[in-house]
N, C-alpha and C positions, 0 to 999 in steps of 0.2 A: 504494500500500500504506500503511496506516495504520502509523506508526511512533512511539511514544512519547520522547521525546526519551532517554530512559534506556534503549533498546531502538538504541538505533541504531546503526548501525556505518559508518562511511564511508572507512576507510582499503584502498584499492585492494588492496594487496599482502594482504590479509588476505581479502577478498570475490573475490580471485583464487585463493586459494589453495584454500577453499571450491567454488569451481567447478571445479577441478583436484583437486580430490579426491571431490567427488561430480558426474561430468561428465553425467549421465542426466538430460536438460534435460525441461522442456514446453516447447515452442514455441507459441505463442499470435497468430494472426494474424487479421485482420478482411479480410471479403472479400465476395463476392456471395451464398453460404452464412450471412453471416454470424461469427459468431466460430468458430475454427475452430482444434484441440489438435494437435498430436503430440506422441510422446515420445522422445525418441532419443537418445545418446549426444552429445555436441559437443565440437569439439579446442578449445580460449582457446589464441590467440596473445598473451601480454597486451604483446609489444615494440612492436606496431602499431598505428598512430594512439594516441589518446590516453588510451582506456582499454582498449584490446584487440580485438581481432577474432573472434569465435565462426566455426563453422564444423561442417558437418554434411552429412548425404544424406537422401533419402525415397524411397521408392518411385516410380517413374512411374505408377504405379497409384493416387497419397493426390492426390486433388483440391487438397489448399491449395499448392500451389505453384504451377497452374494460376488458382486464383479468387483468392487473397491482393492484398489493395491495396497499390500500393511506393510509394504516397504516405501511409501510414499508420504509424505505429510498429508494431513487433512487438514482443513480450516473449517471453524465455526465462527459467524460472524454474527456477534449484537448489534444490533443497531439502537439508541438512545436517542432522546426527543432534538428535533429537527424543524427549522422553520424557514421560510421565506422571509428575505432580508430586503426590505425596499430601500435604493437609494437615497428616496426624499427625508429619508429620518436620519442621516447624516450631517452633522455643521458643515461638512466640506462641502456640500450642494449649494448652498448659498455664498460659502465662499470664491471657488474656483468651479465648482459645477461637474468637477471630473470624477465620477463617481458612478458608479454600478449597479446593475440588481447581483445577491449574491446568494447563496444556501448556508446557513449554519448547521451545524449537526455534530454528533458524538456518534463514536462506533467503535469496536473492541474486536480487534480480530485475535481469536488465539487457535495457534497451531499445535498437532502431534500426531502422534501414532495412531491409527484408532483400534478398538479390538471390540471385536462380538462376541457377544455372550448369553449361551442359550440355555440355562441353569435356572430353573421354574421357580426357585426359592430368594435366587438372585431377583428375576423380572417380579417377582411377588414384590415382595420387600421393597423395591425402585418404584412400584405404581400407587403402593400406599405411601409411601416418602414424597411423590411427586403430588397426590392428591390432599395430601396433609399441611402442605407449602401452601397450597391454591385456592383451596377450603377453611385455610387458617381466620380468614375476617368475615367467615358468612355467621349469620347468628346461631343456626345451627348447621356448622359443619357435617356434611356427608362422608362416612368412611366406606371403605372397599367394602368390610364386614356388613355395609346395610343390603349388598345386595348376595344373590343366592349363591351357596360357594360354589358348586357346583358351574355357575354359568362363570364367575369370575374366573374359574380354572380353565374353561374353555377359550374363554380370551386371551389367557395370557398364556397358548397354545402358540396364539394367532399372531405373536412379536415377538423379536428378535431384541435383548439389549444392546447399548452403544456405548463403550467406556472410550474417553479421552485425555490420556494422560497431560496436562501443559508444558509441550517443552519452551515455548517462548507467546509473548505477548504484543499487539501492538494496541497502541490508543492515539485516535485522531480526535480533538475537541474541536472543531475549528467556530468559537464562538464569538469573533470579533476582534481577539486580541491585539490582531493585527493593525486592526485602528485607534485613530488618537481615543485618549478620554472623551472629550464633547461629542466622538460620533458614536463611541459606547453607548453612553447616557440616553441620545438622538435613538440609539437601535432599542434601547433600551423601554423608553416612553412609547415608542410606534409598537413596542408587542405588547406593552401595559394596556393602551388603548384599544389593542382589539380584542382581550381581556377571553381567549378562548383557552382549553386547557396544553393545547401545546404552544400558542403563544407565550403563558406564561411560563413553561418550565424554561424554554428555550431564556424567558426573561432574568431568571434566579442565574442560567448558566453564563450569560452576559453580566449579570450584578458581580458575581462570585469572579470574575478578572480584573474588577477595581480594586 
């Protein structure tokens, strides 16, 4: 990933917290297909080895777990809140007027090995771990155990686990930093103003570089 040095982010606990809060990965693997996507949910273990352990399921039915090379890197990519940047909320527009529409956005790419794994006790354990995360702020949480064991076992027939060790990380914030103060503040008030929920996050990550 192309990353400008003013755009980059490499502090673990920050690019973890990122994947723990937007955990609906791509997985990206190269194989006899060729290159090859999914998209799914992943749990970060980040106490394990040294930058973390990802982890996930697929259908028995999605080909890349079957054609995927485990002599290849993989990538899984977070994407984190992202907005449209209008030039007019810039002081330099009224200054000198040279100025652009742009994208900000956050994104975490981490790479490794990947390994499958089809041990019924393992994929148990991983869909209640993953439902437990997800289900945590409902008032009454749903567990595996609400529904018939019987039919659960049959499901988890029906997929394949995803383990991803982290050998390395990248993180791109590209949230304005590159601009003065006055056009921060300027980007800053143009997403306050349109007061939607990815305007404002995008807002906290423009406030959070003064």
């Amino acid at each position: 990933m192309y990353i400008p040095r003013h755009h980059e982010e490499t502090r673990v606990p920050v690019l973890h917290q990122l994947m723990q809060r937007q955990p609906f990965a791509s997985l990206i693997t190269f194989g006899i297909s060729g290159l090859y996507a999914t998209h799914l949910p992943m749990v970060l273990d980040e106490q394990e080895g040294s930058l973390g352990v990802l982890r996930g399921h697929i259908s028995r039915a999605n080909i890349q777990w079957r054609e995927y090379s485990p002599d290849v890197e993989s990538l899984a990519i977070f994407s984190g809140p992202h907005h449209y940047i209008s030039p007019s909320w810039y002081a330099e527009k009224q200054e000198t007027g040279k100025v652009v529409p742009t994208w900000n956005y956050a994104v975490v790419h981490a790479y490794g090995y990947l390994k499958v794994i089809e041990d019924a006790a393992w994929l148990r354990a991983h869909v209640e771990r993953l439902t437990n995360i997800h289900e945590a702020t409902s008032p009454e949480p749903w567990k595996v155990t609400d529904a018939p064991a019987g039919y659960v076992a049959s499901l988890v027939k029906g997929i394949v686990g995803l383990e991803l060790p982290i050998e390395r990380l990248e993180g791109k914030w590209k949230v304005s930093q590159n601009r003065s103060e006055a056009d921060r503040r300027g980007v800053i008030a143009g997403l306050e103003e349109l007061d939607t929920t990815n305007s404002m996050m995008m807002r906290q990550m423009v406030s959070d570089t003064l």
